[in-house]
KEDREN-677058 format. One record per residue: residue in three letters; z, y, x of N, C-alpha, C in turn. Coordinates in pm, whole numbers, padded with zeros to 5 digits, always signed. Example, Ala and Ser with C-alpha at 12.3 -4.5 7.8 and 13.67 -1.06 7.14 Angstrom:
2
Ala+00780-00569+01319+00780-00450+01230+00780-00330+01320
Ser+00708-00225+01285+00714-00106+01367+00787+00003+01290
***
This chain:
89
Unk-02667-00618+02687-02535-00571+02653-02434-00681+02685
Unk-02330-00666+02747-02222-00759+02802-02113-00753+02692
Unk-02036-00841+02621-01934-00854+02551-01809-00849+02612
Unk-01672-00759+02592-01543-00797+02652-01462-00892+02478
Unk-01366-00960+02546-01305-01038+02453-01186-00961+02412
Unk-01172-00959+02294-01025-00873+02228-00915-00973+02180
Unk-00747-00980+02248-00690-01086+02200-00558-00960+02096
Unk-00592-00980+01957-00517-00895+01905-00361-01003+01835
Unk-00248-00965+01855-00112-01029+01825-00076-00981+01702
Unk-00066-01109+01631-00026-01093+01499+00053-01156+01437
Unk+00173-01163+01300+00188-01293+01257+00090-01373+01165
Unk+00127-01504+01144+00026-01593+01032-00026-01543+00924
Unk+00063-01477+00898+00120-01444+00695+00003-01241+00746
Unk+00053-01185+00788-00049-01095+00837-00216-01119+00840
Unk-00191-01238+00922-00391-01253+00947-00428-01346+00863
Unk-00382-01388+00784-00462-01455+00648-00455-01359+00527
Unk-00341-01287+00494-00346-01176+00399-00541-01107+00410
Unk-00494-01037+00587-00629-00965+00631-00722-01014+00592
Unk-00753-01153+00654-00849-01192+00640-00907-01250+00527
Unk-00814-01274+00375-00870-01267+00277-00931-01134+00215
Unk-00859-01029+00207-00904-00919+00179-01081-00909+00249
Unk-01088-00915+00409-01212-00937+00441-01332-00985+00419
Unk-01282-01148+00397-01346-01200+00309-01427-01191+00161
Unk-01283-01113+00087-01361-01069-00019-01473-00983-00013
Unk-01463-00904+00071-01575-00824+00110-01704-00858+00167
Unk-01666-01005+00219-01784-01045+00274-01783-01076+00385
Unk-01678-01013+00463-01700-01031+00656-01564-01142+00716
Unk-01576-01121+00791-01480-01224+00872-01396-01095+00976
Unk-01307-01126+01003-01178-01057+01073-01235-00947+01211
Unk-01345-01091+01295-01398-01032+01413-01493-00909+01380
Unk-01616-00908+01283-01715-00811+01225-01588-00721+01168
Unk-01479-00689+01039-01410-00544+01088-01366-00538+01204
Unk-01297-00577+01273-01237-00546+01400-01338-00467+01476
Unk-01471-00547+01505-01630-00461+01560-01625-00313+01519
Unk-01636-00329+01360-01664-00215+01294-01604-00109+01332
Unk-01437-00119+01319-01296-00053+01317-01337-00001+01456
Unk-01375-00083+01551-01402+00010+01721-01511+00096+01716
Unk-01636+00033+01649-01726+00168+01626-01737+00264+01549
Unk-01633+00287+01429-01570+00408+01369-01480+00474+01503
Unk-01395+00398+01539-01304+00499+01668-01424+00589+01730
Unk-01529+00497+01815-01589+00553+01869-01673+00676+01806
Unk-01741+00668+01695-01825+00756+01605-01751+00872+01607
Unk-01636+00807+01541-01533+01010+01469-01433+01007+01575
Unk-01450+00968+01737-01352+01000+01791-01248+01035+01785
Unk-01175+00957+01722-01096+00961+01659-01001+00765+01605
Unk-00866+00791+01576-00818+00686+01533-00854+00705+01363
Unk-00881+00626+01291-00950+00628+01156-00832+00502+01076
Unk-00692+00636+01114-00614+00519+00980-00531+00648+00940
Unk-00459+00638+00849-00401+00695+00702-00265+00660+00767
Unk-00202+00745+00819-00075+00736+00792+00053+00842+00769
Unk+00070+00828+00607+00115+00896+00549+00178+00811+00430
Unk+00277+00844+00332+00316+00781+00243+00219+00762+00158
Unk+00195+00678+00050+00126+00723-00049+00187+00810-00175
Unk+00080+00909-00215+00116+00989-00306+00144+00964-00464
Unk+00271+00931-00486+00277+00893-00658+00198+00953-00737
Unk+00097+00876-00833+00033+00938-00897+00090+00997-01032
Unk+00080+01096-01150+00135+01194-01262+00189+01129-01305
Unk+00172+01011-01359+00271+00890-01424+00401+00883-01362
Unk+00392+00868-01232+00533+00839-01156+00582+00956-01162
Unk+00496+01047-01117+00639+01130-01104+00669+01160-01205
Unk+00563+01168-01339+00695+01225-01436+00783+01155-01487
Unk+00801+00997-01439+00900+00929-01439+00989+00949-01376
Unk+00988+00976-01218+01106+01006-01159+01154+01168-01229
Unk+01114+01263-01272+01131+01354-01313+01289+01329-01427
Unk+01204+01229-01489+01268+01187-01652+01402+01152-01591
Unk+01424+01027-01496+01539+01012-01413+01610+01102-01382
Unk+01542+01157-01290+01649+01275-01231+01717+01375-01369
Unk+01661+01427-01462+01677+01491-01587+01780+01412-01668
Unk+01799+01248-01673+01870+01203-01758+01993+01186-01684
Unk+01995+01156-01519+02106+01127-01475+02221+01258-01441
Unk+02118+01399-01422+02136+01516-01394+02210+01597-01544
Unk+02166+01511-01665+02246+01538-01771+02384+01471-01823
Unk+02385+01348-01727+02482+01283-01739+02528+01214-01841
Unk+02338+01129-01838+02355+00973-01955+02394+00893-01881
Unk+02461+00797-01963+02538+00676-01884+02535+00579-01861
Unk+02390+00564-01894+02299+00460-01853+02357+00330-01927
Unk+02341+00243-01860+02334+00151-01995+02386+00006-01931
Unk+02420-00062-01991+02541-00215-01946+02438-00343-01942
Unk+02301-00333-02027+02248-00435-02021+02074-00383-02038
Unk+02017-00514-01990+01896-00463-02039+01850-00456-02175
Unk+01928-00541-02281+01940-00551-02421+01934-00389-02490
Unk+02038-00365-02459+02065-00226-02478+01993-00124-02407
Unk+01936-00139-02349+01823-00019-02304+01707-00028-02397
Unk+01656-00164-02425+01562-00146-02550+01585-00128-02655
Unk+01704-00144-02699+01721-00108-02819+01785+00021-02846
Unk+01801+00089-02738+01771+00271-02758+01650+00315-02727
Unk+01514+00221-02708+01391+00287-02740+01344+00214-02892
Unk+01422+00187-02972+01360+00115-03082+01239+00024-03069
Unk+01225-00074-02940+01105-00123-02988+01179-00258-03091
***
C-alpha cells in the first residue's frame, strides 16, 4: 500500500483546541484525520452535522418566558440588583 501526504491549513488556536480534544480520546490529529477519510469513504458520503444546534426544553422554555414577558410589556429592569430581588432570592 503506497501513502499520499495530506497538508491540511489551519490556525494555531484551531489545531491545539483539536488536538486536545483528540488526545483526550486517545489519538493524535493524523489517526482522526485517517479515520474521518475512511468514514467518507465507508458511508459515501461527507459525515459532518451541519445544522444549528437544537435548544434543548430548558431553553426554549426560557426563550418562551422572554418573549411572553417582553410581549407583555415588563420593563425589565435598571440593574442586576434589582432583577434578584424580584425573584426573592
Amino acid at each position: 500500500m503506497t501513502t499520499a501526504s495530506v497538508t491540511v491549513r489551519v490556525d494555531e488556536a484551531t489545531k491545539q483546541a483539536a488536538a486536545s480534544i483528540a488526545e483526550d480520546f486517545g489519538f493524535d490529529l493524523s489517526s482522526v484525520t485517517r479515520a474521518f477519510y475512511r468514514q467518507i469513504v465507508r458511508e459515501q458520503r461527507i459525515p459532518l452535522n451541519l445544522e444549528y444546534p437544537k435548544p434543548n426544553k430548558e431553553s426554549l422554555e426560557a426563550l418562551k418566558e422572554t418573549e411572553e414577558l417582553v410581549a407583555s410589556g415588563h420593563p425589565g429592569y435598571d440593574s442586576l440588583d434589582d432583577m434578584f430581588k424580584s425573584m426573592d432570592l
